[in-house]
N, CA, C and O atoms as a Maestro MAE file, in Angstrom:
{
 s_m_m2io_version
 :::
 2.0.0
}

f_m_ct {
 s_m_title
 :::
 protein
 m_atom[196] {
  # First column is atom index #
  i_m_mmod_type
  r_m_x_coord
  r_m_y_coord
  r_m_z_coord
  i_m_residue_number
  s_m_chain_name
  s_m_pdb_residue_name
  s_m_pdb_atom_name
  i_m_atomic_number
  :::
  1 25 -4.208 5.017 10.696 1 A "UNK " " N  " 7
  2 3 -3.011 5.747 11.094 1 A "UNK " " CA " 6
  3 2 -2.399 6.397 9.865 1 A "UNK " " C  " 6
  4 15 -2.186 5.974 8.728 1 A "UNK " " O  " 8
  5 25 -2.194 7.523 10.444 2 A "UNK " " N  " 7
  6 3 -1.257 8.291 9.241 2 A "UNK " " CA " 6
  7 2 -0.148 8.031 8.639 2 A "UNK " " C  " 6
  8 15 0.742 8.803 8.996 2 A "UNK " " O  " 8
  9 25 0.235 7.115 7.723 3 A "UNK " " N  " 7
  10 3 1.806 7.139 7.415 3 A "UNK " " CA " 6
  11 2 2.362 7.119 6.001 3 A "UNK " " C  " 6
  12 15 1.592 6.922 5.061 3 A "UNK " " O  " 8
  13 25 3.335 7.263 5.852 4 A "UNK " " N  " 7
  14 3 3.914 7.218 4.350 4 A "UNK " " CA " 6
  15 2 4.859 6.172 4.005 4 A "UNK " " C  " 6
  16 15 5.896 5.906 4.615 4 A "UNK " " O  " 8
  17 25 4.241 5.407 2.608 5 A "UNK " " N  " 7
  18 3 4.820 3.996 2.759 5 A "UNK " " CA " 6
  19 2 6.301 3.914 2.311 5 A "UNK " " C  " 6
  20 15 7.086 2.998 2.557 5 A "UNK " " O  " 8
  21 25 6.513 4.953 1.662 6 A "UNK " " N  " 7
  22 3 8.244 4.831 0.918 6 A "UNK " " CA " 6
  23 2 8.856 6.095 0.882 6 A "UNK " " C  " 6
  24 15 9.158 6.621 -0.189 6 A "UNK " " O  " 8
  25 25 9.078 6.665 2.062 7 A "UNK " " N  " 7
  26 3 9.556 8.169 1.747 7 A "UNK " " CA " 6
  27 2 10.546 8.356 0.751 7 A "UNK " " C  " 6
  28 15 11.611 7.751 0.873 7 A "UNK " " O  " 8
  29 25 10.364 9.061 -0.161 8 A "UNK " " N  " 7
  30 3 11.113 9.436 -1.619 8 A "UNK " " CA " 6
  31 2 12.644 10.096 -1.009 8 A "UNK " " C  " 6
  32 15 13.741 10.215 -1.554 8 A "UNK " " O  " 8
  33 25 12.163 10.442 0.334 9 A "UNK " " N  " 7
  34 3 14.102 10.499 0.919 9 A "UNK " " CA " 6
  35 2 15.052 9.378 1.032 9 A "UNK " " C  " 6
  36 15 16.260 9.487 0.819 9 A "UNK " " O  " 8
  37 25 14.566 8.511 1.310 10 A "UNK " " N  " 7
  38 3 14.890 7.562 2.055 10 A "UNK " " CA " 6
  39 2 15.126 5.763 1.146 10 A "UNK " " C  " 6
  40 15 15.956 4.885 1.381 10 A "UNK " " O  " 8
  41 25 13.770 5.824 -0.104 11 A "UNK " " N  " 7
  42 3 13.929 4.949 -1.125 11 A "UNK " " CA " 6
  43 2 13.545 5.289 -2.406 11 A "UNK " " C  " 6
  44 15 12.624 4.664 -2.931 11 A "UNK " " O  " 8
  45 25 14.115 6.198 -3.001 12 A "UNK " " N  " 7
  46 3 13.744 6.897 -4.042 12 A "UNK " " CA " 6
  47 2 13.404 6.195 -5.623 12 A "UNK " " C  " 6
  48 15 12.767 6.577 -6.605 12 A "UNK " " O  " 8
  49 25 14.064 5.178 -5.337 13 A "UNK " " N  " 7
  50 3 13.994 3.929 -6.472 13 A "UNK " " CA " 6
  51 2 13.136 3.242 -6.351 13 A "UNK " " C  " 6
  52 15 12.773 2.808 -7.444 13 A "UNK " " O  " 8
  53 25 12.326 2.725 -5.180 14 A "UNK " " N  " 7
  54 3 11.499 1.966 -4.493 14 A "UNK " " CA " 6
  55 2 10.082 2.718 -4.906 14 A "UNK " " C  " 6
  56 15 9.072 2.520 -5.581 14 A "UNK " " O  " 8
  57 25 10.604 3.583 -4.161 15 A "UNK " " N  " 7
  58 3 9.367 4.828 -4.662 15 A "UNK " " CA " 6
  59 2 8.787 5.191 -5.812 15 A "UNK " " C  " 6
  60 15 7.562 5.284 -5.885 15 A "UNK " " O  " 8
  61 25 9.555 5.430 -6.802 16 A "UNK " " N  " 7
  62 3 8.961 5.429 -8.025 16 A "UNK " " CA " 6
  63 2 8.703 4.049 -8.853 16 A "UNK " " C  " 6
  64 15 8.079 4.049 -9.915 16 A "UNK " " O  " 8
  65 25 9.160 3.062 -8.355 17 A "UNK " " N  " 7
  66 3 8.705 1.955 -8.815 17 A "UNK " " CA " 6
  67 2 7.423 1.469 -8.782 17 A "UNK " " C  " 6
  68 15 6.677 0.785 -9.483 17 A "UNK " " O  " 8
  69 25 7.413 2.203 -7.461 18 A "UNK " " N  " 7
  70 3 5.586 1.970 -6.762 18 A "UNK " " CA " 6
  71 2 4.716 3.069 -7.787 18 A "UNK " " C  " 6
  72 15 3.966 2.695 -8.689 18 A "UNK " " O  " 8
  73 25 4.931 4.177 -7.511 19 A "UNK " " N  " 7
  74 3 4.268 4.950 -8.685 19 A "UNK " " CA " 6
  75 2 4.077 4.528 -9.844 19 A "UNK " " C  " 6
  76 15 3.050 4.465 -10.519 19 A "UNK " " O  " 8
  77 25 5.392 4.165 -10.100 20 A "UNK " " N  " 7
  78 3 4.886 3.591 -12.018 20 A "UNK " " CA " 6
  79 2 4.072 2.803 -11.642 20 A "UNK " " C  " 6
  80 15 2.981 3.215 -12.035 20 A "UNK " " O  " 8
  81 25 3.910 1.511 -10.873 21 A "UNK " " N  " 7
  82 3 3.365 0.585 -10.741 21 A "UNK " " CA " 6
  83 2 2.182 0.986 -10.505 21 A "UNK " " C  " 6
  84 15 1.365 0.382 -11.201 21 A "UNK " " O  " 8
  85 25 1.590 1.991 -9.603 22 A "UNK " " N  " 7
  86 3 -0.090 2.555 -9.547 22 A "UNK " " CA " 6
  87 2 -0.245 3.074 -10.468 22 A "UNK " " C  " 6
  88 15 -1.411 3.438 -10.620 22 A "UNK " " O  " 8
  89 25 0.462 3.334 -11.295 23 A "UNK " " N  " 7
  90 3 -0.135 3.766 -13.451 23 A "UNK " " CA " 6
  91 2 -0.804 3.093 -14.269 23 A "UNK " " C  " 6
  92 15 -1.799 3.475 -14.887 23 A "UNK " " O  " 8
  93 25 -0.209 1.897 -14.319 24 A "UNK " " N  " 7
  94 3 -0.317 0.775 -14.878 24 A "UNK " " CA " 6
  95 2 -2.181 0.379 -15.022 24 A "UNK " " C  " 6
  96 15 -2.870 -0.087 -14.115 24 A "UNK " " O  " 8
  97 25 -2.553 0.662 -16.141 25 A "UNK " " N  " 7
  98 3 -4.166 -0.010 -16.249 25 A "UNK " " CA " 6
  99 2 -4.441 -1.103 -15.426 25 A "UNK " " C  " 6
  100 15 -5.449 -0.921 -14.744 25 A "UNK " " O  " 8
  101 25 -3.880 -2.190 -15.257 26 A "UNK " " N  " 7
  102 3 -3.943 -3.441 -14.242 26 A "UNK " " CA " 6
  103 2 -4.039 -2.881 -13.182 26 A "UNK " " C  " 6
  104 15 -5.135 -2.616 -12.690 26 A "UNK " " O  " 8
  105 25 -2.823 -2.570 -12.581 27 A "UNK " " N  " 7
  106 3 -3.603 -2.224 -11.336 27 A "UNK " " CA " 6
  107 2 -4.376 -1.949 -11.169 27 A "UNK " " C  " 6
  108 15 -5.275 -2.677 -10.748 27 A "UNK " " O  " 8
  109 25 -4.524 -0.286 -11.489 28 A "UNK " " N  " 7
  110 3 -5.640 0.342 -11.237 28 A "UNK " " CA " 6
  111 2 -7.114 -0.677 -11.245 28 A "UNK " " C  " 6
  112 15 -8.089 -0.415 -10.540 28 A "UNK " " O  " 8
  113 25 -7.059 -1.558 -11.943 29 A "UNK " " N  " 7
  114 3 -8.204 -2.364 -12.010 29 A "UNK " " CA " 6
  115 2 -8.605 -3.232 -11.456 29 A "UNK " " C  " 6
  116 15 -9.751 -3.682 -11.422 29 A "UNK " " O  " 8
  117 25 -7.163 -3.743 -10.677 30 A "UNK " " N  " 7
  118 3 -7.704 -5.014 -9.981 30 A "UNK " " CA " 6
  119 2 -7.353 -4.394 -8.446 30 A "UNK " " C  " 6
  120 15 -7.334 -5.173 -7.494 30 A "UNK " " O  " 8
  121 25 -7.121 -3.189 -8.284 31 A "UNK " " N  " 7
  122 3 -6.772 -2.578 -6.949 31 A "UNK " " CA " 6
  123 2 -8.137 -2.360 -6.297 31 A "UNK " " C  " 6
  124 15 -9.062 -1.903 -6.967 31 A "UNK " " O  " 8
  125 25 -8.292 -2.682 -4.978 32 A "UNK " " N  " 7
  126 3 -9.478 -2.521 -4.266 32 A "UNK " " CA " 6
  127 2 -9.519 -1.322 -3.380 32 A "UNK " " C  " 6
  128 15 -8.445 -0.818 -3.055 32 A "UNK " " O  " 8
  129 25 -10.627 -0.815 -2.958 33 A "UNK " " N  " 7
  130 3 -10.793 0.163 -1.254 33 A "UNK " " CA " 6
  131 2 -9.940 0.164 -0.969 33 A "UNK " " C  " 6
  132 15 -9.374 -0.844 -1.391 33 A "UNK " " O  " 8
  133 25 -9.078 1.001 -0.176 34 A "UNK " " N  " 7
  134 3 -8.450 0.708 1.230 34 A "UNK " " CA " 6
  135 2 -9.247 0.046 2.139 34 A "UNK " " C  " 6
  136 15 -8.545 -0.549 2.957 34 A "UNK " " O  " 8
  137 25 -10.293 -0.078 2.306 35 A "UNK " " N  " 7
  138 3 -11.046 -0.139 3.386 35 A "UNK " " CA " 6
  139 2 -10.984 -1.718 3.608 35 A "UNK " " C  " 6
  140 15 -10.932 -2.273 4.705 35 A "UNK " " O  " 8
  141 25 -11.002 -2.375 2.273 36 A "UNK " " N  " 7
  142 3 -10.844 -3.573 1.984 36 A "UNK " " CA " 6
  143 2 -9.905 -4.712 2.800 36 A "UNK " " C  " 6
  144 15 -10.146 -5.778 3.367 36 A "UNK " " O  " 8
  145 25 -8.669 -3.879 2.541 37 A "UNK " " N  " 7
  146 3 -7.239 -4.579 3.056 37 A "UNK " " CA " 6
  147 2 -7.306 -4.125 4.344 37 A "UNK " " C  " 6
  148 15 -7.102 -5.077 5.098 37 A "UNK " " O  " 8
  149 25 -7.563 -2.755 5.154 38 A "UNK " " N  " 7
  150 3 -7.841 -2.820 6.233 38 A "UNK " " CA " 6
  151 2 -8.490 -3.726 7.097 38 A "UNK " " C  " 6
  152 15 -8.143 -4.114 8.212 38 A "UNK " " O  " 8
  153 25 -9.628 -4.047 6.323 39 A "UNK " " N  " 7
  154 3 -10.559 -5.070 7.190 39 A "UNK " " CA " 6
  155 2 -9.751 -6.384 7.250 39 A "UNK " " C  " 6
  156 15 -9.359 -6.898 8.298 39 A "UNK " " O  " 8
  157 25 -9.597 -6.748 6.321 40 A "UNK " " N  " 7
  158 3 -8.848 -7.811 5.975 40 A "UNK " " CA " 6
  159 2 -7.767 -8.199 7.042 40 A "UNK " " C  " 6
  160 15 -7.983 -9.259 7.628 40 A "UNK " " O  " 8
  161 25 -6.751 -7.574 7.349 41 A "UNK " " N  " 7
  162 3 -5.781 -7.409 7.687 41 A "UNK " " CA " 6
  163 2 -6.277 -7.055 9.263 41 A "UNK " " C  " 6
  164 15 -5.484 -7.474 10.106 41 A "UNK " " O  " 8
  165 25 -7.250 -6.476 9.701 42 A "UNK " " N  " 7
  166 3 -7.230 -6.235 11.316 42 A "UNK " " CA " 6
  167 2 -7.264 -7.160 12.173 42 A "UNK " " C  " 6
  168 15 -6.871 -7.057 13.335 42 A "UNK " " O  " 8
  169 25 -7.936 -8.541 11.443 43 A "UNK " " N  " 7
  170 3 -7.923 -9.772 12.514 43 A "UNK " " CA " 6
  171 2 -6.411 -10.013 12.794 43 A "UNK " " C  " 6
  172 15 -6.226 -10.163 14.001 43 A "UNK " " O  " 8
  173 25 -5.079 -10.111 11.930 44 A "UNK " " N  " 7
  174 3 -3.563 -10.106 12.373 44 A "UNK " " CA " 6
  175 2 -3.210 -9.161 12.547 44 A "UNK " " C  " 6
  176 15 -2.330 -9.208 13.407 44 A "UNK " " O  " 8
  177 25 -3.405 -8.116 12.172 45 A "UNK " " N  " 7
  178 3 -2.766 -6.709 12.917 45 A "UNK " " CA " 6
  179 2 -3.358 -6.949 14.728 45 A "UNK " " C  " 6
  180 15 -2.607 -6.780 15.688 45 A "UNK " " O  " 8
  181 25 -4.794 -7.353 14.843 46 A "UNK " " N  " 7
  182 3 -5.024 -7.175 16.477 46 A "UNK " " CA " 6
  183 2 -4.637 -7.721 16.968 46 A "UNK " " C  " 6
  184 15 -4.566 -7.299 18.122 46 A "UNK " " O  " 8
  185 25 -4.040 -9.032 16.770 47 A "UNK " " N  " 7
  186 3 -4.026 -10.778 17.786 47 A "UNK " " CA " 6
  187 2 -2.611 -9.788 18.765 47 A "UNK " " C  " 6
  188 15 -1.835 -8.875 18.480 47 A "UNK " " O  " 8
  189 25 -2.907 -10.647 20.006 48 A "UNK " " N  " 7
  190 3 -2.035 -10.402 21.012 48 A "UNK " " CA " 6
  191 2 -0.700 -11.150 20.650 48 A "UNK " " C  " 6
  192 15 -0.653 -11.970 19.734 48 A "UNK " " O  " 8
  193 25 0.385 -10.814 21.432 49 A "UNK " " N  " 7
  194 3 1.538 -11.514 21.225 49 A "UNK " " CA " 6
  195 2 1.815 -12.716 21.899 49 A "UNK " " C  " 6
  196 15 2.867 -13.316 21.684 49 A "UNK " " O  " 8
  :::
 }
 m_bond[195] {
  # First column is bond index #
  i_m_from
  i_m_to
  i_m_order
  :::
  1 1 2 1
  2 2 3 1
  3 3 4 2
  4 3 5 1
  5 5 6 1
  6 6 7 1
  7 7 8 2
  8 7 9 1
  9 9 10 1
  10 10 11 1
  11 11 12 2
  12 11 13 1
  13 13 14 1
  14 14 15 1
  15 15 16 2
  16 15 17 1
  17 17 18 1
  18 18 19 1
  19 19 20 2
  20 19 21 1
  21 21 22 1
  22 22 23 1
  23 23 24 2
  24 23 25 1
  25 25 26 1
  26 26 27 1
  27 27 28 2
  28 27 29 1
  29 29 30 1
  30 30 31 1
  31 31 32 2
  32 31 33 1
  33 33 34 1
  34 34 35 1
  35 35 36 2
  36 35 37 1
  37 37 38 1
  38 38 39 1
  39 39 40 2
  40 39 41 1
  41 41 42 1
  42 42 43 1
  43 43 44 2
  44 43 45 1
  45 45 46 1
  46 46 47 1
  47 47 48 2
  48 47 49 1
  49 49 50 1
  50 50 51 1
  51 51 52 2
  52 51 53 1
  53 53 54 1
  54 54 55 1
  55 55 56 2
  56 55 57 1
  57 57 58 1
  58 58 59 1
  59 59 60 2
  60 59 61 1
  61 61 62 1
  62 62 63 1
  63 63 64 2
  64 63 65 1
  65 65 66 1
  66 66 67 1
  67 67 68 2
  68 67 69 1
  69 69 70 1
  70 70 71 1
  71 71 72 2
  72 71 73 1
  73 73 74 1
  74 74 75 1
  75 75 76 2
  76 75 77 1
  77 77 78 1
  78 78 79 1
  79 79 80 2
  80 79 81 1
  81 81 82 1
  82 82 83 1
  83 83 84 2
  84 83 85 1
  85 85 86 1
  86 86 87 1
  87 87 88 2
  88 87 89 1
  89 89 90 1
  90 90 91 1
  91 91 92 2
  92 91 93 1
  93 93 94 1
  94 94 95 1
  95 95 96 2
  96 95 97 1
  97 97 98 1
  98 98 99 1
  99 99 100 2
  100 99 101 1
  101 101 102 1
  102 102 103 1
  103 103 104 2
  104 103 105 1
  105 105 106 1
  106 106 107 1
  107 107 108 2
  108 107 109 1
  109 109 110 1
  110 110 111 1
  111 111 112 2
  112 111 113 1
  113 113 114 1
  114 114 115 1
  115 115 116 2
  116 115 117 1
  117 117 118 1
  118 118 119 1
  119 119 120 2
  120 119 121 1
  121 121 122 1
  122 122 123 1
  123 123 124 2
  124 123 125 1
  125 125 126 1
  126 126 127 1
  127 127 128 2
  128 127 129 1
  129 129 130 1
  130 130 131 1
  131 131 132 2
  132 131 133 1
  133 133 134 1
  134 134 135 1
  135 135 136 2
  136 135 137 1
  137 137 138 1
  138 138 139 1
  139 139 140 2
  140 139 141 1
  141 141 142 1
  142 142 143 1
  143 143 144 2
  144 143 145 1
  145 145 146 1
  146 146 147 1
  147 147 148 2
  148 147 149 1
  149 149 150 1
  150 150 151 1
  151 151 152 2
  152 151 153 1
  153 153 154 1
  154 154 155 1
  155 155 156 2
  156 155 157 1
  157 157 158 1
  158 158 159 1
  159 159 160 2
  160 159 161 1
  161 161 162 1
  162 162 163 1
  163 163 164 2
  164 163 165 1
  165 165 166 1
  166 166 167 1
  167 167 168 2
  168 167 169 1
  169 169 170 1
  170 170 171 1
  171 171 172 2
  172 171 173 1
  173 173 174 1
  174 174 175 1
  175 175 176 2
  176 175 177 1
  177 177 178 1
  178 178 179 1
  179 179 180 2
  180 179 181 1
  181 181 182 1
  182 182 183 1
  183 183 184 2
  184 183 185 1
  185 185 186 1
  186 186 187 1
  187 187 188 2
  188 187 189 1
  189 189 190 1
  190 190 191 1
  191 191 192 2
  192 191 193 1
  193 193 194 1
  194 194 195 1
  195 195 196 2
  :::
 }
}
């Protein structure tokens, strides 16, 4: 799904915190796929209520 995680309207402080934070050599290094956390994450994203 298409979405945007911190609209810079809305948390502009938040927002660039996150940016600096995807700068950072660490991250970048220990950051995985998306595809990764997707998978990960679909068995609780699906479960019924």
């Amino acid at each position: 799904k298409a979405y945007t995680l911190l609209p810079e309207k809305d948390f502009p402080l938040l927002k660039a915190a996150l940016e600096a934070a995807k700068a950072l050599p660490t991250f970048q290094q220990t950051v995985q796929d998306p595809s990764i956390y997707i998978q990960g994450y679909s068995v609780v994203a699906n479960q019924a209520s």
